[in-house]
C-alpha positions in Angstrom: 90.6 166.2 72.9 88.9 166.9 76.1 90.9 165.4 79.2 93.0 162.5 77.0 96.7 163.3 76.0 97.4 163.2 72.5 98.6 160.1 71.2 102.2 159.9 69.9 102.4 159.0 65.5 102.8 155.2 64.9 106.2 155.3 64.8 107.1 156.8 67.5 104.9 154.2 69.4 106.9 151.2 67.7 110.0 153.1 68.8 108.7 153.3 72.5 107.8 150.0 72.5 111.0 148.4 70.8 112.9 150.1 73.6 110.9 149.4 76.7 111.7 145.6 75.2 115.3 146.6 75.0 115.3 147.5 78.4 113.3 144.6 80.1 115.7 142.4 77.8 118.9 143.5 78.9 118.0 143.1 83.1 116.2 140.4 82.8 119.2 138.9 80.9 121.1 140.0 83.4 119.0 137.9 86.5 118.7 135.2 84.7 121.8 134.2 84.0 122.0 134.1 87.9 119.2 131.2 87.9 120.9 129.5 85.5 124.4 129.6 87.0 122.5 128.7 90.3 121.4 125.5 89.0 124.5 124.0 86.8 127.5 126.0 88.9 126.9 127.4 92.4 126.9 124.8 94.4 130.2 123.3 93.4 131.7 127.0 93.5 130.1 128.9 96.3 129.2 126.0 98.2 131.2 122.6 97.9 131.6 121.9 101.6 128.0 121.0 101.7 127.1 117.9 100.0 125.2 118.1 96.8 121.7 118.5 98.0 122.5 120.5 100.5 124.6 122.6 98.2 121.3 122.8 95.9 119.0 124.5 98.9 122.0 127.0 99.5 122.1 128.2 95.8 118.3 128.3 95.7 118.2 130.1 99.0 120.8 132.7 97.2 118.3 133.1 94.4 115.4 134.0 96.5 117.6 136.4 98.6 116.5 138.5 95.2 113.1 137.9 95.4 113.0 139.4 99.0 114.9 142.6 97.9 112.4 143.4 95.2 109.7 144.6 96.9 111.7 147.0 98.8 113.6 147.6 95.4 109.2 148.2 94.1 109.4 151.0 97.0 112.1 152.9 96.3 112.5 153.2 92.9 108.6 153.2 92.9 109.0 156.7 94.6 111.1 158.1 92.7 109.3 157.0 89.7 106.5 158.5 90.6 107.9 161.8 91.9 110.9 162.3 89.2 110.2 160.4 86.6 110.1 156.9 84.7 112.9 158.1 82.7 116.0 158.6 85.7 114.6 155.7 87.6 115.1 153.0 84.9 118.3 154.2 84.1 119.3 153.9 88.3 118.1 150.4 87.7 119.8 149.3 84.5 123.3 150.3 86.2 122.2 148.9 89.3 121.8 145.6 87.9 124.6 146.2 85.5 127.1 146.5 88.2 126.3 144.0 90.3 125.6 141.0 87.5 129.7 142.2 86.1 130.7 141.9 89.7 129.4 138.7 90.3 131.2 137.4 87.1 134.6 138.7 89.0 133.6 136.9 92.3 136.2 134.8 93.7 134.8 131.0 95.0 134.8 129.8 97.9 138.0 127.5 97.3 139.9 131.3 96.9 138.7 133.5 99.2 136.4 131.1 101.7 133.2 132.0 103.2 133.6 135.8 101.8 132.8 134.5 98.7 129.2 133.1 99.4 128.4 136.1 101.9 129.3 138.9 98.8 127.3 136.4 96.5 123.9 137.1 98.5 124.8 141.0 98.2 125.5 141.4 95.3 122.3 139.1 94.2 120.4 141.3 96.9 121.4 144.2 94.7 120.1 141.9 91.8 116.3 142.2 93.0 116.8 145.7 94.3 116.9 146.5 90.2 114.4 144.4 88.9 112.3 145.5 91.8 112.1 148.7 90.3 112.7 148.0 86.3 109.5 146.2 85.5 106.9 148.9 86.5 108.7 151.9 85.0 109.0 149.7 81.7 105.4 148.7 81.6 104.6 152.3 82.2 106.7 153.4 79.5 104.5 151.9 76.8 101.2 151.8 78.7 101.0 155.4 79.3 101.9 156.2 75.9 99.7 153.5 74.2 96.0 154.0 72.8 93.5 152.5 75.1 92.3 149.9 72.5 95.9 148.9 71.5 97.4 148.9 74.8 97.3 145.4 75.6 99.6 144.4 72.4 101.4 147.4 73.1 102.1 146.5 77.2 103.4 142.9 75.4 107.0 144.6 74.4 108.4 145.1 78.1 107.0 141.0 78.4 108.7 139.7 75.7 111.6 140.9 77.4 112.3 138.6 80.0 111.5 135.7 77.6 114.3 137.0 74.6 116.7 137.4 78.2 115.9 133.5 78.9 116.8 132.3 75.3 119.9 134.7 75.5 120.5 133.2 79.0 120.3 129.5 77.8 122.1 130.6 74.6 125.1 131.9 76.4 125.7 129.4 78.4 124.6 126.4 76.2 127.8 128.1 73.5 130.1 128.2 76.4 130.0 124.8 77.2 129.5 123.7 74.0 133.3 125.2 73.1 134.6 124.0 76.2 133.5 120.3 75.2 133.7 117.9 77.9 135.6 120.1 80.1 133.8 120.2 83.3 136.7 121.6 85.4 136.7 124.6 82.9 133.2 125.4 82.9 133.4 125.8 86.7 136.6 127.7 87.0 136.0 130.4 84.6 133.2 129.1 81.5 129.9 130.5 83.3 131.4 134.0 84.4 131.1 134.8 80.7 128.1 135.5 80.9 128.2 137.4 83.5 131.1 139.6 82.1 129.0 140.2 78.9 126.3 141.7 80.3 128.9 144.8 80.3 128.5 145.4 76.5 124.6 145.2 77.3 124.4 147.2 79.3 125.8 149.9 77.6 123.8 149.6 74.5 120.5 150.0 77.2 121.9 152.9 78.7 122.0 154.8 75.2 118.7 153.4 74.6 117.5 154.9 77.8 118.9 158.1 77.8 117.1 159.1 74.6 113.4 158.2 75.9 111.7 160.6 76.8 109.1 161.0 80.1 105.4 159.5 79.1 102.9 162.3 78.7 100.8 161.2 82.0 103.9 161.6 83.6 104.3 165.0 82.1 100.9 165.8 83.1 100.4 165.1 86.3 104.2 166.7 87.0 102.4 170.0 85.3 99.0 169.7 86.9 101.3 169.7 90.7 103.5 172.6 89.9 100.3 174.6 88.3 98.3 173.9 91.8 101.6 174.9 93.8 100.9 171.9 95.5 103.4 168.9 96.0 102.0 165.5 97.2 101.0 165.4 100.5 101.9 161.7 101.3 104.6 159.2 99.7 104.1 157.3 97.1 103.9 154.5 98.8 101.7 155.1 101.8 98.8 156.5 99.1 98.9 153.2 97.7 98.6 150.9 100.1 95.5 153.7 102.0 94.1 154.0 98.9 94.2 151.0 96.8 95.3 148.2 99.2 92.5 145.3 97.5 94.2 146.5 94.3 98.0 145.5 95.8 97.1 142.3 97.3 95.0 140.6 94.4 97.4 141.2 92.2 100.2 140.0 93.6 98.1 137.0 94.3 96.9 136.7 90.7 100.5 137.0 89.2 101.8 133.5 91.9 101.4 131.0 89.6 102.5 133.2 86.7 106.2 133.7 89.0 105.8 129.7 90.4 105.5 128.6 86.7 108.3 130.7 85.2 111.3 129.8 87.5 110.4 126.5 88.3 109.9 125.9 84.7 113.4 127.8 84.1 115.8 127.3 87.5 114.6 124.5 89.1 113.5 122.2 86.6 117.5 122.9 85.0 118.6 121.7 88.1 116.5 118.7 88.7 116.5 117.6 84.8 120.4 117.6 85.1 120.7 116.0 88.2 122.2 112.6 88.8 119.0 111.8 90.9 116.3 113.6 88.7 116.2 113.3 84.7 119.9 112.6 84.4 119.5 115.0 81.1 123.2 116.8 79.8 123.6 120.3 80.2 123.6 121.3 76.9 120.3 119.0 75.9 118.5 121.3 78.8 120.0 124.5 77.9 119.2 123.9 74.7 115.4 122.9 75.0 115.3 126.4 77.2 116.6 127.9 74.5 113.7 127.1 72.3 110.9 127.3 74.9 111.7 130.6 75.4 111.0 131.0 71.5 107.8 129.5 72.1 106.8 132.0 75.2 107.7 135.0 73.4 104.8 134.3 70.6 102.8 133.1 73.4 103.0 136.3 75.1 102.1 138.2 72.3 99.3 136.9 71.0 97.9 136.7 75.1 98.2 140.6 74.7 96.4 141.1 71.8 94.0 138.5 72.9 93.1 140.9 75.6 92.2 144.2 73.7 89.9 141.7 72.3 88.7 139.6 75.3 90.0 141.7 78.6 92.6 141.1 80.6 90.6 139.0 83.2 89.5 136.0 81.2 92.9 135.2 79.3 94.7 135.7 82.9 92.2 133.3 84.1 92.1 130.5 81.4 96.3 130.7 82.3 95.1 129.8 86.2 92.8 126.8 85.1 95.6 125.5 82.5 97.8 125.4 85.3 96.0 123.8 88.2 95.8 120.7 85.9 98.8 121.0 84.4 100.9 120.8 87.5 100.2 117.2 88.5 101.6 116.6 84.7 104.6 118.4 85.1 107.0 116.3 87.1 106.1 112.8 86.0 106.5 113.7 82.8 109.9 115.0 83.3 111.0 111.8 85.6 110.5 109.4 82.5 113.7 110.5 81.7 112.9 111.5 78.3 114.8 114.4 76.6 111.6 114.8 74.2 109.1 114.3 77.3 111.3 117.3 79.1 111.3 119.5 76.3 107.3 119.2 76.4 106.8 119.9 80.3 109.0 122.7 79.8 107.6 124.3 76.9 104.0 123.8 78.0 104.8 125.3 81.6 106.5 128.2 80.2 103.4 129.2 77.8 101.1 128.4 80.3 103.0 131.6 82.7 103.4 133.4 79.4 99.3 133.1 78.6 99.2 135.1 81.7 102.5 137.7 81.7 101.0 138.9 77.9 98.3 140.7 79.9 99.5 141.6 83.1 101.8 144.5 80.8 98.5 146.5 80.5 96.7 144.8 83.5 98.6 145.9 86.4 98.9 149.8 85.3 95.4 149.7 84.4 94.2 149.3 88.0 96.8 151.3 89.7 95.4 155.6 89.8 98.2 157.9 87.8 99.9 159.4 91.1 101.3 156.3 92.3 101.0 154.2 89.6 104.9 152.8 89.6 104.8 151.9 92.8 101.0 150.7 93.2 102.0 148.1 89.9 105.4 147.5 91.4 104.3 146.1 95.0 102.0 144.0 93.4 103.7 142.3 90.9 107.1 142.1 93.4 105.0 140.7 95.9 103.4 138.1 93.7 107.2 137.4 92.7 108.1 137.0 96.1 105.5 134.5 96.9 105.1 132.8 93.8 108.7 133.0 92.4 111.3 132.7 95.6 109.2 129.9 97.9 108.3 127.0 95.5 111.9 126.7 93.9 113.4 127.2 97.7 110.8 124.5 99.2 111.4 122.0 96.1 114.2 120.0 96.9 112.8 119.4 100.1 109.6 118.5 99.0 111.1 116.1 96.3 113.2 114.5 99.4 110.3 113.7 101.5 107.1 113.4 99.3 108.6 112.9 95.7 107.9 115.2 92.6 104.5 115.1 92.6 104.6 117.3 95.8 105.9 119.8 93.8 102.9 119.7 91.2 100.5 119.5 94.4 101.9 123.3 95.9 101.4 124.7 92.2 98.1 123.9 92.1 97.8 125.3 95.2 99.0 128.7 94.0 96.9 128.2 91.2 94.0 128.1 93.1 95.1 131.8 94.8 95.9 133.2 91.5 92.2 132.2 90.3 90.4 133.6 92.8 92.8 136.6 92.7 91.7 137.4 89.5 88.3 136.6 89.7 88.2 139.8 92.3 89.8 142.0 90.4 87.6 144.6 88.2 88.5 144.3 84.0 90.4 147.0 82.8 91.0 146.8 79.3 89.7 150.0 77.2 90.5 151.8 80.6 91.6 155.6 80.0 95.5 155.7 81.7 95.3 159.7 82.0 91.8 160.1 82.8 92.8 162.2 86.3 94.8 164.5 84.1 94.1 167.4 82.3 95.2 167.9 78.7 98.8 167.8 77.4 100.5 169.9 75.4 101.6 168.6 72.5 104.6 165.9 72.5 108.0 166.2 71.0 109.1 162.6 69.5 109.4 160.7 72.5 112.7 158.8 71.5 115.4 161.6 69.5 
């Protein structure tokens, strides 16, 4: 065995892997139901005195209030990841975001309780990103640091396919719930999209069993052992040995993963918004919801076979075939979707959404590959919360003014742009893929059954 942890049986990998998906299902479900309530229902609840575009930059603004909170969310729960555990940390997370998606379902508007209401919104969505800041890294680490070097790109797809089945369930809910209510505008915004919200209760729970029964990852384990057999604990925080020792790391890829974020919630949020828009498509609601409904479909196979394209390929050259795609495809995007066409949107939306999902397969394995054992959660947490913060909070914000003073193609134009930075993000980068995850650790003794 030498200096490599044993792996765990088959089985018990499937098992690991089914529930890191769980997990990454269930919060993602949870913040994206916000985006999607942000775009068909906030601005007439939260923020009617307005106007309607107005109303639209407020909401969005709200939504990248999360996007702010996740890289501090990447910092905390990054330390404590890294000094206590994967294992305690995601279940902080799950109840974090938990609580504060059922909370948001109970919120007054603004015709009840007047600016209170918009003012709790941002907090509790604040408390949104704080979660997801720290859910993402401990979940890819779950199955990366359990998974066999030449696997562990399909394996590090089953905490990705997560946010995609949370989209489809996000697009479901709320594409049933007006479906029942019919025609019945005045009921969907009273009390038809807090549904949603109030369900995520029952998932929640189901996570939280999940979670409680994984057990820590063996590099985890390791390095935990190798601390307390030196009598040595870490000298400097989590944090600050990431950003000494591995700042090039950080930064590129956060930049690689823009156009990844840019792509996704445009291609979700924003484009919900803008198809169903008097001014934009003029699409129904339940046409849009449903076509999201079956993109995310699409992106979920896409994001597999992206993974297992890279134990083949490496992670660098499917990541950067999704940057090249992109910079051409955004120009396309928006005049497709202004034709007005409901078949024309359900292509732009599709093809954006597997375009970000050629690059999310990989980034699972990518991102803890680069990222040394000792601060590995937090390392792979600022730099994939830092690409969400620029690539996934300032195009959807900036969209509705571009759109009012250059048109939609302006939109295509900054995407490209990002494009361009996630290219040459990646291009820096070194390839990781056949990378040993324990290689700084010294052997393990033999695992229990990680899940039982």
């Amino acid at each position: 065995m030498g200096n490599q942890l044993r792996r765990p049986p088959a089985a018990s990998m499937r098992r690991i892997a089914i529930a890191s998906c769980a997990g990454t299902t269930i919060e993602f479900y949870d913040f994206f139901i916000y985006g999607t309530a942000a775009a068909l229902v906030f601005p007439k609840v939260f923020f009617p005195a307005l106007g309607s575009a107005a109303a639209t930059v407020a909401s969005f603004a709200t939504v990248a209030v999360a996007f702010i909170a996740r890289p501090v969310g990447a910092v905390l729960f990054g330390h404590y990841g890294d000094r206590l555990g994967r294992k305690r940390t995601l279940i902080s997370t799950l109840l974090l975001m938990g609580t504060a998606t059922v909370l948001i379902g109970l919120l007054p508007g603004s015709a009840s309780i007047g600016v209170a209401a918009p003012i709790i919104l941002v907090a509790l969505r604040f408390a949104q990103g704080f979660a997801v800041g720290g859910e993402w890294a401990g979940a890819t680490l779950l199955t990366a640091e359990y998974a066999p070097k030449e696997k562990r790109g399909f394996y590090g797809v089953f905490p990705q396919v997560g946010p995609a089945i949370a989209f489809a369930l996000s697009s479901g809910t709320f594409l049933a719930t007006s479906l029942i209510m019919g025609d019945s505008n005045e009921a969907f915004l009273d009390y038809g999209w807090r549904i949603p919200f109030l369900l995520s209760a029952l998932l929640v729970a189901v996570g939280f069993y999940i979670r409680m029964n994984i057990d820590e990852t063996p590099a985890f384990k390791a390095a935990r052992t190798a601390a307390q057999a030196a009598d040595a604990a870490p000298k400097r925080l989590p944090f600050v040995e990431a950003v000494r020792s591995q700042p090039r790391e950080v930064l590129l890829s956060a930049g690689s993963l823009t156009l990844l974020f840019a792509f996704f919630y445009i291609g979700t949020a924003y484009v919900t918004s803008y198809a169903t828009a008097p001014g934009g498509a003029g699409l129904s609601r339940p046409v849009v919801l449903g076509v999201g409904v079956g993109a995310a479909v699409v992106i979920g196979f896409v994001i597999v076979f992206a993974g297992v394209l890279s134990d083949r390929f490496g992670r660098r050259p499917v990541m950067i075939l999704s940057a090249v795609l992109g910079i051409g495809w955004s120009l396309a995007l928006f005049p497709l979707i202004d034709t007005g066409s409901a078949f024309a949107f359900a292509i732009a939306q599709t093809v954006t959404l597997a375009i970000f999902a050629v690059a999310y397969g990989p980034a699972g394995s990518f991102l803890p590959e680069l990222f040394a054992p000792r601060h590995r959660y937090t390392g792979a947490g600022l730099g994939y919360n830092i690409g969400a913060l620029v690539g996934g909070a300032i195009p959807p914000l900036l969209a509705p003014g571009i759109v009012a003073s250059f048109g939609s193609f302006g939109i295509g134009l900054l995407l490209s742009f990002l494009g361009v930075i996630a290219l040459f993000s990646t291009l820096a980068l070194k390839e990781t893929r056949g990378q040993a995850m324990a290689h700084e650790q010294p052997a393990a003794t033999p695992q229990a059954d990680p899940i039982g």
